[in-house]
C-alpha positions as CSV (number, residue, x, y, z in Angstrom):
1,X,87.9,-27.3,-76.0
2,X,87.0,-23.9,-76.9
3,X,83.2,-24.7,-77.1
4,X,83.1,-26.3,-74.3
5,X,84.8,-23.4,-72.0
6,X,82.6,-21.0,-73.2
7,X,79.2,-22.9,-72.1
8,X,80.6,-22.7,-69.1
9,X,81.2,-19.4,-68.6
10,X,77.9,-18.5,-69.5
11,X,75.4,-16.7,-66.8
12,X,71.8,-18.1,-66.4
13,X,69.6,-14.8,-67.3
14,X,66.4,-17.2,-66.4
15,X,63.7,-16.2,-64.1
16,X,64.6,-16.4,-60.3
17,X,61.3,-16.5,-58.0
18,X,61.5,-13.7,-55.3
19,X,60.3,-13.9,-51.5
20,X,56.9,-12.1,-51.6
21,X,57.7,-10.5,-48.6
22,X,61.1,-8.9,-49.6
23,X,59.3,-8.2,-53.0
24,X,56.7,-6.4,-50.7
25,X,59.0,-4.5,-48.7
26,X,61.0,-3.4,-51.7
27,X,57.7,-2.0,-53.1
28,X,58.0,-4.5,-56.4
29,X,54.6,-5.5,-56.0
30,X,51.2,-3.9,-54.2
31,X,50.1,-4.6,-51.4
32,X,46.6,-6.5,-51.0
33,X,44.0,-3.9,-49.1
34,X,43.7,-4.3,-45.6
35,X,40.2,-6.5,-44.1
36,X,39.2,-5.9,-41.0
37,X,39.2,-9.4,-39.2
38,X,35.7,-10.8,-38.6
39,X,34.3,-11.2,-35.1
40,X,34.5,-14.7,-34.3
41,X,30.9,-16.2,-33.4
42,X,30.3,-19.3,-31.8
43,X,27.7,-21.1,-33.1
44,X,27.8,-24.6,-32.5
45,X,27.1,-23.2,-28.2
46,X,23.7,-21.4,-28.8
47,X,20.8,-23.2,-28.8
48,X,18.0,-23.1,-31.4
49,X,15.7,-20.7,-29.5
50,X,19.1,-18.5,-29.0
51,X,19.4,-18.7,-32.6
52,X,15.4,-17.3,-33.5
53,X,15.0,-15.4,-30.4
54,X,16.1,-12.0,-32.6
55,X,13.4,-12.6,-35.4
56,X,10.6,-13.6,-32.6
57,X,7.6,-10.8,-32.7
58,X,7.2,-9.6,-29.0
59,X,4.0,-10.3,-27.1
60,X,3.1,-7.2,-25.5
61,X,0.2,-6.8,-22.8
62,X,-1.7,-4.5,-24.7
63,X,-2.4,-7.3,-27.3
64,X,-3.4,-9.9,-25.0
65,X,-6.9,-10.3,-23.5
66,X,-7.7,-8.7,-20.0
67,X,-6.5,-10.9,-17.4
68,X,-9.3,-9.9,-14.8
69,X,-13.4,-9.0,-16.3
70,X,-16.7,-7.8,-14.9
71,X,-18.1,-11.1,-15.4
72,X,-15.4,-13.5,-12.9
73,X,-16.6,-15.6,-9.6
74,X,-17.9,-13.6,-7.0
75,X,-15.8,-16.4,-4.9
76,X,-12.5,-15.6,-7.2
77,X,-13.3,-11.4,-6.5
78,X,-13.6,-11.9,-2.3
79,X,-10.4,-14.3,-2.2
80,X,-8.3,-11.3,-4.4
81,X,-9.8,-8.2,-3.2
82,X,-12.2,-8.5,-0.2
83,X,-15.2,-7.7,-1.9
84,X,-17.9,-9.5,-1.6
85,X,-18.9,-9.2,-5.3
86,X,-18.1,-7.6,-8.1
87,X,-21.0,-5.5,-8.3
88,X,-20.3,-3.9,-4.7
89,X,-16.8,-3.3,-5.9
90,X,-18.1,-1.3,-8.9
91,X,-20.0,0.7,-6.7
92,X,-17.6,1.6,-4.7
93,X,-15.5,2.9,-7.0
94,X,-18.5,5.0,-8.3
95,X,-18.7,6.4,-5.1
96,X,-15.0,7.4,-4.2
97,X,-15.0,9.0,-8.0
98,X,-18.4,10.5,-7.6
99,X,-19.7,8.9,-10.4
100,X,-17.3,10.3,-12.6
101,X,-16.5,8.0,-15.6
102,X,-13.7,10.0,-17.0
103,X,-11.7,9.7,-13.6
104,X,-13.1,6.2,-13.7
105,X,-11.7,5.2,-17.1
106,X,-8.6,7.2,-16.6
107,X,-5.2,4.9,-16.2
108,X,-1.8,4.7,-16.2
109,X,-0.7,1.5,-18.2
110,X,-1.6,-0.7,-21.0
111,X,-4.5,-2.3,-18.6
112,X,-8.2,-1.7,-19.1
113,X,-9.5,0.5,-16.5
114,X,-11.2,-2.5,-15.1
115,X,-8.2,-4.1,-14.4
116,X,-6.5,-1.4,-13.1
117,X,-9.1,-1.1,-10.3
118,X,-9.0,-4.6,-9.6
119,X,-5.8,-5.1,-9.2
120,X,-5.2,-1.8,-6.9
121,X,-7.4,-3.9,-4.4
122,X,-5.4,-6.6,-5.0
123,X,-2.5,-4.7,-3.4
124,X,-4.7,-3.4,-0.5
125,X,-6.4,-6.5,0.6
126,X,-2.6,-8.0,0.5
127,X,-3.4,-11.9,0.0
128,X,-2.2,-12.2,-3.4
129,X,1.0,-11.0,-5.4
130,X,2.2,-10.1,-2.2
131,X,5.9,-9.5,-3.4
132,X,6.8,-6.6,-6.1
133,X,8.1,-8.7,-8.9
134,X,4.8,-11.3,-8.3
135,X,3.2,-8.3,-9.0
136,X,5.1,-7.5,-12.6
137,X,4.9,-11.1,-13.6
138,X,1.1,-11.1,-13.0
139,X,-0.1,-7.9,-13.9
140,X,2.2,-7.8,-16.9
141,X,3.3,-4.1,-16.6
142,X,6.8,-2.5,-15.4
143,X,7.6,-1.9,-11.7
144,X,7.7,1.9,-12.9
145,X,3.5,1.2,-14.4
146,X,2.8,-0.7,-11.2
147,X,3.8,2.2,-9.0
148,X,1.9,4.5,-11.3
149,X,-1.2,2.5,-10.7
150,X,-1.3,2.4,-7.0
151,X,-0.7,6.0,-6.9
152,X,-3.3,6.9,-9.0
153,X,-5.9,5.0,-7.5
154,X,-4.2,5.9,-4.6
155,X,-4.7,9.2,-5.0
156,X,-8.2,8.9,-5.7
157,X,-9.2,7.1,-2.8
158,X,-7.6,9.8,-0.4
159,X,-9.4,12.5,-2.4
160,X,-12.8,10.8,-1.8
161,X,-12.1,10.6,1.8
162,X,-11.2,14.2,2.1
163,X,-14.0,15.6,0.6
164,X,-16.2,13.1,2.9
165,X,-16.7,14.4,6.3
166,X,-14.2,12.2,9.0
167,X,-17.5,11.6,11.9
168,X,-21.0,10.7,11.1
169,X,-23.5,13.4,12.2
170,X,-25.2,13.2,14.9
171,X,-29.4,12.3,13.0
172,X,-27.1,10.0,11.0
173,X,-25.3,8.5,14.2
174,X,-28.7,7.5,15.5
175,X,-30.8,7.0,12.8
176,X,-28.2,4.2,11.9
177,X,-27.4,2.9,14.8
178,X,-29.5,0.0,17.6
179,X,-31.8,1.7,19.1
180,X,-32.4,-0.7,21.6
181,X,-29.1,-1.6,22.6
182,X,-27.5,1.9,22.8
183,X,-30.7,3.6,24.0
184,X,-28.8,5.3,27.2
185,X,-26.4,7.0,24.8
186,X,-29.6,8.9,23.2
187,X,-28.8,12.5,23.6
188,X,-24.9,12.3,23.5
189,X,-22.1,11.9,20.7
190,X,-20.4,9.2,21.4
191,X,-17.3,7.6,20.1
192,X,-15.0,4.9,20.9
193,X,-11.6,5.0,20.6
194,X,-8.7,2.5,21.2
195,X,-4.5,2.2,20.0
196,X,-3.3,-0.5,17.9
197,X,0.1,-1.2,16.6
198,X,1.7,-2.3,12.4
199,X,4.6,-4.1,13.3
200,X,8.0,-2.9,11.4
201,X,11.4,-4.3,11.3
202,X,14.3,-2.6,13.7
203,X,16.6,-0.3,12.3
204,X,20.5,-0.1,12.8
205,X,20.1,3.7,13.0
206,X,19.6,5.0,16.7
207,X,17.4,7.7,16.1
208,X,14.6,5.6,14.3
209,X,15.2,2.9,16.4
210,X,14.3,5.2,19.5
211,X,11.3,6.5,17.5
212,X,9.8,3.3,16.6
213,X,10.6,0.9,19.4
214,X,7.3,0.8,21.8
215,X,8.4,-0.9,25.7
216,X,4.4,-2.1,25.6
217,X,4.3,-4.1,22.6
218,X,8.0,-5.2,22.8
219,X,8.5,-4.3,19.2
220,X,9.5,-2.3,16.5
221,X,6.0,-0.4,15.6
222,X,3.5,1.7,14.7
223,X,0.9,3.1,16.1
224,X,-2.7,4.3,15.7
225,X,-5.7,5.5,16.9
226,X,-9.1,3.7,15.4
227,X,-12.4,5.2,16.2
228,X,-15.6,3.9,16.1
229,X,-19.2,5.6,16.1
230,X,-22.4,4.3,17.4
231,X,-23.8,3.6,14.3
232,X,-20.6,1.6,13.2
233,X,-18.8,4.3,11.2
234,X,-15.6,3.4,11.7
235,X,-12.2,5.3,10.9
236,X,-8.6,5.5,11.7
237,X,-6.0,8.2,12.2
238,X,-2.2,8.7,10.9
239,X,0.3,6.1,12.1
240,X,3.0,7.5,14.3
241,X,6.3,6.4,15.3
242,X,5.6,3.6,18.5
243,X,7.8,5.1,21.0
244,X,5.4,7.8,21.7
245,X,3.4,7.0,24.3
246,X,-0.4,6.6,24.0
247,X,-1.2,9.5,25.9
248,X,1.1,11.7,23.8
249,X,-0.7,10.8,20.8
250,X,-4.4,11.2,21.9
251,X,-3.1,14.7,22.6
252,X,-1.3,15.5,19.6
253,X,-2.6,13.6,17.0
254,X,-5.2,16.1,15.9
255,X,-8.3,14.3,16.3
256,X,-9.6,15.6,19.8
257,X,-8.9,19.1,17.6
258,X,-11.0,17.8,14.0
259,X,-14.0,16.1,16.5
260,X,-14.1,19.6,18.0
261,X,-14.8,21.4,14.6
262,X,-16.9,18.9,13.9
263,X,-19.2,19.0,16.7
264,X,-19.4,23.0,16.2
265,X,-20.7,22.9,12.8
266,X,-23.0,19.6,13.6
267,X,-25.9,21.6,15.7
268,X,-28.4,19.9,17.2
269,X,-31.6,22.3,17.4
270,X,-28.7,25.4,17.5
271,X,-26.9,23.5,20.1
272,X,-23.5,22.1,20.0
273,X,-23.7,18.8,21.5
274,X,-19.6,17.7,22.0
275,X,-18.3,14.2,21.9
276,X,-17.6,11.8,24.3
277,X,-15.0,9.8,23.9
278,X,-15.1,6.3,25.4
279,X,-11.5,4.6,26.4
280,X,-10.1,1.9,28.2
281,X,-8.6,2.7,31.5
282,X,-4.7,4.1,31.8
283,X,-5.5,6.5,28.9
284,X,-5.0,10.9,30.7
285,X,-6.7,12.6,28.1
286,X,-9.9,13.8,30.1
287,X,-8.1,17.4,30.1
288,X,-7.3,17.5,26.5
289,X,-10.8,16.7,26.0
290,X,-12.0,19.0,27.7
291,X,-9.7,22.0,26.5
292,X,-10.8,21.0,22.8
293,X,-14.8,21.7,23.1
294,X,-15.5,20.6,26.3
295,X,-15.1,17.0,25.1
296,X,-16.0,14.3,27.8
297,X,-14.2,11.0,28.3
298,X,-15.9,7.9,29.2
299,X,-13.9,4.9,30.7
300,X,-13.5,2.3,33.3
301,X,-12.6,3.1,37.2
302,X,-9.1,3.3,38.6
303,X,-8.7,1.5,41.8
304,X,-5.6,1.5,43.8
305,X,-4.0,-2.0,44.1
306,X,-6.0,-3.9,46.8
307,X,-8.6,-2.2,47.2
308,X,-12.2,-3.3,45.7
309,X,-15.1,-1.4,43.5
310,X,-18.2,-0.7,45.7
311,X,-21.4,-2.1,43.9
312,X,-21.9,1.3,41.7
313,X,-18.1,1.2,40.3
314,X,-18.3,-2.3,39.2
315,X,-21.6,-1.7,37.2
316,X,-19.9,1.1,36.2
317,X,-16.8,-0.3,35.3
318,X,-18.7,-3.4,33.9
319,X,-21.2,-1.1,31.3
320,X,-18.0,0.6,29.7
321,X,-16.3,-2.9,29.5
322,X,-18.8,-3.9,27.6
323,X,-19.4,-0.9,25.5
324,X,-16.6,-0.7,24.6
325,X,-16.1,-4.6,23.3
326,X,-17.5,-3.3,19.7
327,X,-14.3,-0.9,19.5
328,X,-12.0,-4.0,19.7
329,X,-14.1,-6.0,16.5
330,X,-13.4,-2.3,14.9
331,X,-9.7,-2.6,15.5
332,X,-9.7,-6.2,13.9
333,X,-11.5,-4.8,11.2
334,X,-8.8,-2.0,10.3
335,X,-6.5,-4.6,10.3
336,X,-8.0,-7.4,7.9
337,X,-5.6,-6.5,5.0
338,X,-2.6,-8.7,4.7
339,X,-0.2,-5.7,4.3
340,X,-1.0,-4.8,7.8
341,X,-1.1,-8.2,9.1
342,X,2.6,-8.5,7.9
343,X,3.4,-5.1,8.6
344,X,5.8,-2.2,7.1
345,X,8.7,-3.3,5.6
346,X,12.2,-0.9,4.9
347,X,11.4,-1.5,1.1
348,X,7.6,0.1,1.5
349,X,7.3,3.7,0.9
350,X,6.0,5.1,3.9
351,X,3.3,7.8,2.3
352,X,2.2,4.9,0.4
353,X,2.0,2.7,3.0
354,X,-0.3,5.4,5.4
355,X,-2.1,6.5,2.3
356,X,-3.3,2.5,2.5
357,X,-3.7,2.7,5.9
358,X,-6.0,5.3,5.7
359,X,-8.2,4.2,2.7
360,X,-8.8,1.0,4.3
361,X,-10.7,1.5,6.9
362,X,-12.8,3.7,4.7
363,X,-13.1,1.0,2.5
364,X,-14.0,-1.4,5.1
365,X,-17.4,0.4,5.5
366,X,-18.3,-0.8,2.4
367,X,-17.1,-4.3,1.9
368,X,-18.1,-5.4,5.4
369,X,-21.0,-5.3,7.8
370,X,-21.2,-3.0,10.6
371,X,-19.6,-4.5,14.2
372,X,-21.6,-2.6,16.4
C-alpha cells in the first residue's frame, strides 16, 4: 500500500509547452525582426500593355522622319499654307531673312528648319490644326516648343517688315502699276484706304466690353485700317479696340503721321509730292490730312437727304466709287487667313495675334496676285 501511495504523490517534472506570446512577453525567447509589410499590387486588373509599358523605349520626334519636305504637292503646300508652291514659299522666307541661312536654319525644337517654317504658315493661313492641342498632336512638340516656334518666326517676320519701308515710292508706285487705267492719277500719290473689323467674343468685364463693342457692326470687335497703293502694295495698320469710332482712328492711329515722313524723304525732282488718301464717304479726316503734310483726301459727295447730284457730282461721285472698288478686293485679301475669318478668341495672346495680323498682309504680296 506503501508503493502504491508514493506513485501518487509524485510531481510530473515533464516538459509543459508554453504560450509563445507569454513566453514573448516574459522575454524567454527573441523576438523575430520586424518586416516591413509589402505594398499590395494588383495584378490580375492591369492589362498586358500596362504591364510592358515601363520597359517600352520611347519614340521621340527627333528620331522620326520629317513630317513635312521640300519635295511635297504643290496642291498639299497651297491647301496648308497658302502658298502657291513650295518654291515661292522658300523664297519668301529668303527674303524676310535677307538671305541669311543662319537665321534661316535657326529653330527652337526638335523640327528641321524646314518644318518649322512650314508649319508657322500653317498657323497663319489658319485652315489646318486650327486648335492648340491639334497642333501638339501633329507637329509632335510641346505646347511650350509650339509657342517658341511661332514666336520665333514671328519675330522674324515683323523684323523684315520693319526694316522694309511701310509705302511704295512714288517711280515704284507707277512703274508698277496700270498705266492705262490709272492714267489721271499720274502726278499724284495716291492711296486707298478703308476700316474693317476681326470679330472677338464679349467680355463680362465693363471696361473691355465698352472698348470693344462697335454700335456699326453690332459686335464685339476689332478694328483696322487697310491701305492700298496704286500699284497694289497693300498693307494694314494695328487693330484697335471697336468702340472707337472710325474717325478717331484715322486721326490717331499714326498713319496720316508715317505717310507724312514718308512723302518728305520720297522727293520727286526735290519736290515733296504728299498723299492723297482716297475714302468712302462719312469718313472727317480732310483736316487731319491736311495738318500732317498737307495730305489731301479724295472721296464721294455728301448730299443732304432729298436732294440730288447735278451731272458733275455724280461723275464725280461715280469715278471715286469705282476707284475705290480695288480697296475692297484689298480688304478681302487681308482677311483670307482662317484665324481672322474666325476671329480673336480670350485664349489668343493679343501681341501674337496683331503680330499675325500684321505679317499677313505683308505676306499676302507675295503669295497672291495684285487686285488692282
Amino acid at each position: 500500500g506503501g508503493g502504491g501511495g508514493g506513485e501518487e504523490g509524485r510531481v510530473d517534472e515533464s516538459p509543459v509547452p508554453i504560450n509563445p506570446t507569454v513566453a514573448r512577453i516574459a522575454g524567454f525567447v527573441t523576438p523575430p525582426p520586424k518586416v516591413p509589410p509589402r505594398k499590395r499590387k494588383f495584378i490580375a486588373h492591369k492589362t498586358a500593355t500596362a504591364l510592358n509599358k515601363s520597359q517600352e523605349k520611347l519614340t521621340r520626334t527627333a528620331d522620326l522622319p520629317p513630317s513635312v519636305l521640300p519635295s511635297m504637292k504643290d496642291a498639299e503646300v497651297k491647301r496648308r499654307t497658302g502658298f502657291e508652291t513650295v518654291s515661292a514659299m522658300l523664297a519668301y522666307i529668303v527674303v524676310v531673312t535677307n538671305g541669311n541661312f543662319d537665321l534661316i536654319r535657326e529653330r527652337r525644337s526638335s523640327l528641321t528648319w524646314f518644318e518649322e517654317w512650314f508649319r508657322y504658315f500653317e498657323w497663319c493661313y489658319g485652315e489646318v490644326c486650327q486648335r492648340q492641342v491639334d497642333r501638339e498632336s501633329e507637329w509632335g512638340i510641346s505646347a511650350r516648343q509650339v509657342r517658341a516656334v511661332i514666336d520665333l518666326k514671328a519675330a522674324i517676320e515683323v523684323g523684315a517688315l520693319q526694316s522694309w519701308p511701310r509705302f511704295a515710292s512714288c517711280s515704284e508706285d507707277k512703274a508698277l502699276r496700270n498705266a492705262a487705267k490709272w492714267s489721271k492719277y499720274d502726278n499724284d500719290r495716291i492711296i486707298l484706304w478703308d476700316m474693317t473689323n476681326v470679330t472677338m467674343p464679349q467680355y463680362s468685364d465693363a471696361g473691355v466690353q465698352r472698348t470693344t463693342f462697335s454700335q456699326y457692326y453690332s459686335e464685339n470687335c476689332l478694328k483696322a485700317g487697310v491701305g492700298i497703293q496704286l500699284c497694289g502694295w497693300l498693307l494694314v495698320w494695328d487693330l484697335w479696340g471697336g468702340g472707337i469710332s472710325d474717325d478717331q482712328y484715322n486721326n490717331q492711329s499714326g498713319y496720316l503721321q508715317e505717310q507724312e515722313k514718308f512723302a518728305q524723304t520720297d522727293l520727286v525732282d526735290g519736290k515733296v509730292i504728299p498723299f492723297t488718301n482716297v475714302k468712302d464717304r462719312g469718313y472727317r479726316t480732310s483736316f487731319a490730312a491736311w495738318k500732317h503734310g498737307e495730305q489731301k483726301v479724295l472721296q464721294p459727295p455728301f448730299a443732304r437727304s432729298d436732294k440730288r447730284f447735278n451731272g458733275r457730282q455724280t461723275i464725280y461721285a461715280g469715278s471715286v466709287a469705282r476707284d475705290r472698288s480695288g480697296n475692297e478686293r484689298g480688304v478681302n485679301v487681308s482677311k483670307r487667313s482662317g484665324m481672322f475669318q474666325r476671329g480673336f478668341q480670350k485664349t489668343m495672346s493679343q501681341q501674337r495675334f496683331n503680330n499675325a495680323w500684321l505679317t499677313w498682309s505683308f505676306k499676302a504680296n507675295f503669295m497672291y496676285k495684285r487686285v488692282l
